[in-house]
N, C-alpha and C positions, 0 to 999 in steps of 0.2 A: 504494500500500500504506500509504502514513505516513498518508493520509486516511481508510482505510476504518480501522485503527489511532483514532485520533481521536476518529473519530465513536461505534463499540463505545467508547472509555472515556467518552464525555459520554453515552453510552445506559446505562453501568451505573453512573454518576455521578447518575443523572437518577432509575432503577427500580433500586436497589440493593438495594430490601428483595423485590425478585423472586429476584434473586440469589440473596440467604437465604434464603428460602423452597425455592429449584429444591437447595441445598445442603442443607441439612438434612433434605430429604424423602431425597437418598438416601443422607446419613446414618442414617437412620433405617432406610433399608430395609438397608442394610449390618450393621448393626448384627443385625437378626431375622432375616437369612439367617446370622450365625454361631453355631458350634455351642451356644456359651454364652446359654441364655435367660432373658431376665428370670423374675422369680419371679411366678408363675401369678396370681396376685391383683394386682400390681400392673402389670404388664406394658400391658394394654389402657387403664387409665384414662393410664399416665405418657403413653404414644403420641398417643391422645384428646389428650388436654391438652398437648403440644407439638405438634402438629399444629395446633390451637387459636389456638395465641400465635402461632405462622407464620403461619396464614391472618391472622389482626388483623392483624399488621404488613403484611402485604403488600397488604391490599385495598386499602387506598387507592391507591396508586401505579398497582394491578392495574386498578380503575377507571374509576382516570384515564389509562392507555394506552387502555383499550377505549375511553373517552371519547371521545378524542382521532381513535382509526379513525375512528370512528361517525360523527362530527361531518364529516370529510374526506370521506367518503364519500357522507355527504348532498352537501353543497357543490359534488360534482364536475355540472359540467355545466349549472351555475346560470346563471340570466339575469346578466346585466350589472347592477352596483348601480346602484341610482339612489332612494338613500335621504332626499333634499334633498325640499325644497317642490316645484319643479317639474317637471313631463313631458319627458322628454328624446328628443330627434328625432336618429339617427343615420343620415347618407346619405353614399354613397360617391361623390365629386366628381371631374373632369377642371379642374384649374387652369389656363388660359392662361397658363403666365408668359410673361416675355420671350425667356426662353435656350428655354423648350420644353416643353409638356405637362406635370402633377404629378398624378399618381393621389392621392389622400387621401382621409381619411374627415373630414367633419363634428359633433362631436356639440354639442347647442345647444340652450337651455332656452327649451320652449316651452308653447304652452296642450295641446298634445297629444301622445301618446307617438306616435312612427312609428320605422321602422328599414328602410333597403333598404340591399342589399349591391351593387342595379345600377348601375354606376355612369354619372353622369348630367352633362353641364355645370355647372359653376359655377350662370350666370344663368338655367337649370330647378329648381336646387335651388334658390336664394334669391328667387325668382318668390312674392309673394306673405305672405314670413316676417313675423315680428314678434315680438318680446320678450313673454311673459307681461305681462299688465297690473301686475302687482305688481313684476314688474322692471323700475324704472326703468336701469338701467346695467349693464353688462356686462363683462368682460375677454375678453379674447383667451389663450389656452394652446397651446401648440405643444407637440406630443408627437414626438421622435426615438426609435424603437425600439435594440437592441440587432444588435451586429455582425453584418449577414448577414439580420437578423429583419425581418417586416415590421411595416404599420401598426398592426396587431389585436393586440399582444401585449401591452398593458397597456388593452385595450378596457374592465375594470370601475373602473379609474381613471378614465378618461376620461367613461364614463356618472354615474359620480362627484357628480365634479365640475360636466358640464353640471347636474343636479340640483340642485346650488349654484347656478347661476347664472351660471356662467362658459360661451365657448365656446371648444371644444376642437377645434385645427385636427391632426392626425395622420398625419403622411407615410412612407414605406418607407424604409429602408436603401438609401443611395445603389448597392448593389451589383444593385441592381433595377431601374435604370436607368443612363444614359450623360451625360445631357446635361449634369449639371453638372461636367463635367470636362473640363480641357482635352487635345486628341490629344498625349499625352507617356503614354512610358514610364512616368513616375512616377505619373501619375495615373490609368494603366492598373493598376498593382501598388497604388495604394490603392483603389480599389472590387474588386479580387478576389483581394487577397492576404487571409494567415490570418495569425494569432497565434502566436507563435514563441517562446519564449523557452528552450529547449533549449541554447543556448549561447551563448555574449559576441558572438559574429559576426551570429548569427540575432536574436537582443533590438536590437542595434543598428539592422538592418533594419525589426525588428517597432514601434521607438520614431520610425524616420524616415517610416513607411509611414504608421502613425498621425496622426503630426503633421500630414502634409496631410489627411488624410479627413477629421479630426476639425473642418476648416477646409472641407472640401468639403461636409461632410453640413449644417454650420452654415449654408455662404452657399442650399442646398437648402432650408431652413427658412424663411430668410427672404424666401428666393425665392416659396416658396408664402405668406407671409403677405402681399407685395405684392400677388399674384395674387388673393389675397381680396378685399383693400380694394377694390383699382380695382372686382374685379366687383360687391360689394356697393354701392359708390358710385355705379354704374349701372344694378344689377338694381332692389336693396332701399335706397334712399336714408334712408326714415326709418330702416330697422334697421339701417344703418350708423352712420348719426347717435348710436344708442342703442350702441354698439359699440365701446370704446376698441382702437383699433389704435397706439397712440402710447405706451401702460405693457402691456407683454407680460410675459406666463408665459413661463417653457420648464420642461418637464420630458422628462427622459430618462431611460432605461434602458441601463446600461452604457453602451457604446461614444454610443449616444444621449445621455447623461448628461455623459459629456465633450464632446461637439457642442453640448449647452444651455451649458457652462462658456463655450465658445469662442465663440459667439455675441453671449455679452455682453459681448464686446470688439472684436465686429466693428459691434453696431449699438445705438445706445442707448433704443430702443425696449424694447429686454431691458432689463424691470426688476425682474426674480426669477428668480431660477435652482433647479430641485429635481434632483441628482443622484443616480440612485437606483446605488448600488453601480457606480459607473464612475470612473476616475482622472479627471486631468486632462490633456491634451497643448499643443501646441502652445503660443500665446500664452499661452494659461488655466494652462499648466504651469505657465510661467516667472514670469509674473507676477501669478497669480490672476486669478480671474472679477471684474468692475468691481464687477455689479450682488451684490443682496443675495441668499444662496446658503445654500443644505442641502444636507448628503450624508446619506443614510442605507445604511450599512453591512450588511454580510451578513458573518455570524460570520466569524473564522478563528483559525486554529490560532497562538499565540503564538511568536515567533521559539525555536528552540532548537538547540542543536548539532546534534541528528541531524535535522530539517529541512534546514540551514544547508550541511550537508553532501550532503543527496541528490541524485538528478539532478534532483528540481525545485527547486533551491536558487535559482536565479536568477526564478522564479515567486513563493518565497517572500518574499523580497527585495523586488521589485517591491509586493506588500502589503502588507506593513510598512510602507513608505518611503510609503505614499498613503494610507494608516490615519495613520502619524504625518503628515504632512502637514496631512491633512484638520483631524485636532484641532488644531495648530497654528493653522490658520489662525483657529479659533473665538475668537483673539485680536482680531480685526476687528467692527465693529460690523456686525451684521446677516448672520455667519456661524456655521453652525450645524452639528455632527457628531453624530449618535447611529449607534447600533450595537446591532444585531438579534438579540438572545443566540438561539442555535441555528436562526438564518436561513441557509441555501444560496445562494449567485448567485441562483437563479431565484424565488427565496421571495419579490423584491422584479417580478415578473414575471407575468402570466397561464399562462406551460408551467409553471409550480408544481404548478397544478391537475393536472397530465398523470398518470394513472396509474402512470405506472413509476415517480414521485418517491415512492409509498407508505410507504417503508421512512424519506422523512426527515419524514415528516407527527407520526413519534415524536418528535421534538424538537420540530417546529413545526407544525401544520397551516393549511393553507390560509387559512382564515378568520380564523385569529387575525394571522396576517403580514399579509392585506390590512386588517384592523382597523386593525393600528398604523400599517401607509404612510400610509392613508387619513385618518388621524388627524394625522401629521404633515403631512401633503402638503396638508393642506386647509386648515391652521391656519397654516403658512408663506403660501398665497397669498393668501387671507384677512388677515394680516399688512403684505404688502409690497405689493398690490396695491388693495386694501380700506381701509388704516389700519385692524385689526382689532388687539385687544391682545396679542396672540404668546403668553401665559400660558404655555399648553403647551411652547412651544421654549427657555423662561429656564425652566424647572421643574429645579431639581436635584434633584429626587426625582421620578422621571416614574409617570405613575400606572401603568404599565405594568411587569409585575414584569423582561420581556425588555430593556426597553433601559436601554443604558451611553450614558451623556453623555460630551463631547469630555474631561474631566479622568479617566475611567475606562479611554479608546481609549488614551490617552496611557500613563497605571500599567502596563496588561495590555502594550505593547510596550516600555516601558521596563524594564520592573522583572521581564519575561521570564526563565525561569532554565530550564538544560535538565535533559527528564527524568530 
């Protein structure tokens, strides 16, 4: 309730002159259903004419909602971007690792577009490949989906980015498989436990259950990035040759997000970390991600008493504490926090797109949230993986009228006051 609460006052925060407009019109009709009528001459032009000055004030805003549908509506159902120079080949792979088989998707910048969903060997899919002649060099990007989620759920980042030039290695949610887990209790209850935080008992579980996943999902990544190399090393030698596996990407989504943190503490390969709206656990909790790191933020509601107080008060908590965190840390060189003014969890996500999100496409729609990811998410790897100038990430005035930089994440939970 204190959500949907929230979201109604940033909607009439946002379209307030609709407000005034839906107000006065039945003012107005209030007014000419009682008994007392205006005087016969003047009656129709005063009505005309404030009718007039409502419509003006409101079309804009009125517009810019239909705008905003229209625009969301198109977008649903859109190919995969691949807005860069080159053709992007997306194939669904069988990894060899060592501990055991890795389902993933491949996406990789080539001289021609292709995409199959059937998924195929390793050394059939890299049979043959080869870098665009204008790309000399390449990165490697590891994609961890979100708790529970699979590989495809940030697929138009990934097409992205291949388009850039990068290749984009993309694995499922260790809860889709077994193997990287050792036979223990514990590590049974982290690939299929849930998120708890309803009480001090249950957050405590939900914060120990996490720490190992977030350490299981990580060595699962890396796991398939070995499985790569070796087989590239043996299928496609010159396009491995063209292929750094030794400065990696990681990006993630949520729960994924925190698995890229943790990662780069477990192998030094990880040399960029892009957190898309996920805390941190484990090692990465306690002592930060090594490598150089973003978090981009999805809105939320500023700490306040009657928050503080409800039964999700310990939900609330947990956000705050990893908002203010995340800005803190932007005191480190080559750490970075923004925050997604009227972003959702899934706004930094492909189920964004999903139909039944319609009602938050009013704050944000589709297209403009994967603008701004894409914008930071491409300009960080480009940055730390490239030596590319960073421009966009030191911008304290972002050209983007949605995002708050880590000294604005910081203000909005300090300087909180309740309603």
């Amino acid at each position: 309730m204190i959500d949907t609460v929230g979201y109604v006052l940033r909607l009439l925060a946002r379209y307030w002159p609709l407000g005034v407009f839906a107000l006065a019109i039945t003012l107005i009709v209030l007014l000419w259903l009682t008994p007392v009528r205006w005087a016969p001459r003047s009656a129709l032009p005063v009505l005309f004419g404030v009718l007039a000055l409502i419509a003006a004030i409101a079309a804009a805003p009125a517009w810019s909602g239909i705008t905003l549908i229209g625009a969301a509506i198109r977008d649903l159902g859109g190919a995969p971007l691949a807005s860069g120079p080159y053709a992007v080949s997306r194939q669904s792979i069988v990894l060899d690792s060592v501990r055991a088989p890795i389902a993933a998707d491949l996406w990789r910048p080539s001289s021609a577009a292709f995409s199959s969903s059937d998924a195929v060997s390793c050394n059939d899919a890299l049979t043959g490949v080869a870098l665009p002649p204008a790309l000399r060099r390449a990165h490697v990007i590891l994609y961890a989906p979100g708790w529970g989620q699979t590989r495809d759920d940030n697929s138009r980042a990934a097409a992205h980015l291949a388009s850039q030039g990068y290749v984009v290695l993309a694995i499922d949610d260790i809860s889709h498989d077994t193997p990287f887990a050792d036979a223990s209790v514990e590590d049974e209850a982290a690939r299929n436990g849930s998120i708890d935080l309803s009480n001090a008992t249950a957050a405590a579980t939900t914060l120990r259950i996490t720490n190992r996943r977030v350490a299981l999902e990580a060595a699962k990544a890396l796991a398939a990035l070995d499985a790569l190399q070796t087989c590239a090393e043996a299928t496609a030698p010159s396009w491995a040759a063209e292929v750094d596996f030794n400065r990696v990407g990681f990006l993630g989504f949520s729960h994924g997000g925190a698995s890229a943190a943790e990662a780069s503490l477990m192998d030094e390969r990880i040399a960029a970390v892009v957190n898309l709206d996920g805390s941190t656990f484990g090692s990465a909790g306690a002592e930060g991600p090594r490598s150089p790191y973003m978090t981009l933020l999805a809105d939320f509601d500023p700490p306040s008493q009657r928050r503080m107080s409800s039964s999700r008060a310990l939900e609330y908590e947990v956000t705050h504490r990893m908002a203010a965190l995340d800005a803190e840390r932007t005191r480190n060189a080559g750490t970075f926090a923004f925050l997604i003014r009227g972003a959702q969890h899934d706004a930094l996500s492909d189920r964004y797109d999903a139909p039944h999100n319609f009602r938050k496409w009013l704050m944000l729609p589709p297209s403009r949230a994967r603008t701004i990811k894409l914008a930071y998410i491409g300009a960080f790897f480009d940055a730390y993986l490239r030596g590319g100038d960073g421009a966009l990430l030191r911008a304290s005035d972002p050209p983007y009228d949605e995002v708050a930089t880590a000294s604005e994440i910081s203000a909005a939970v300090r300087n909180a006051t309740a309603p």
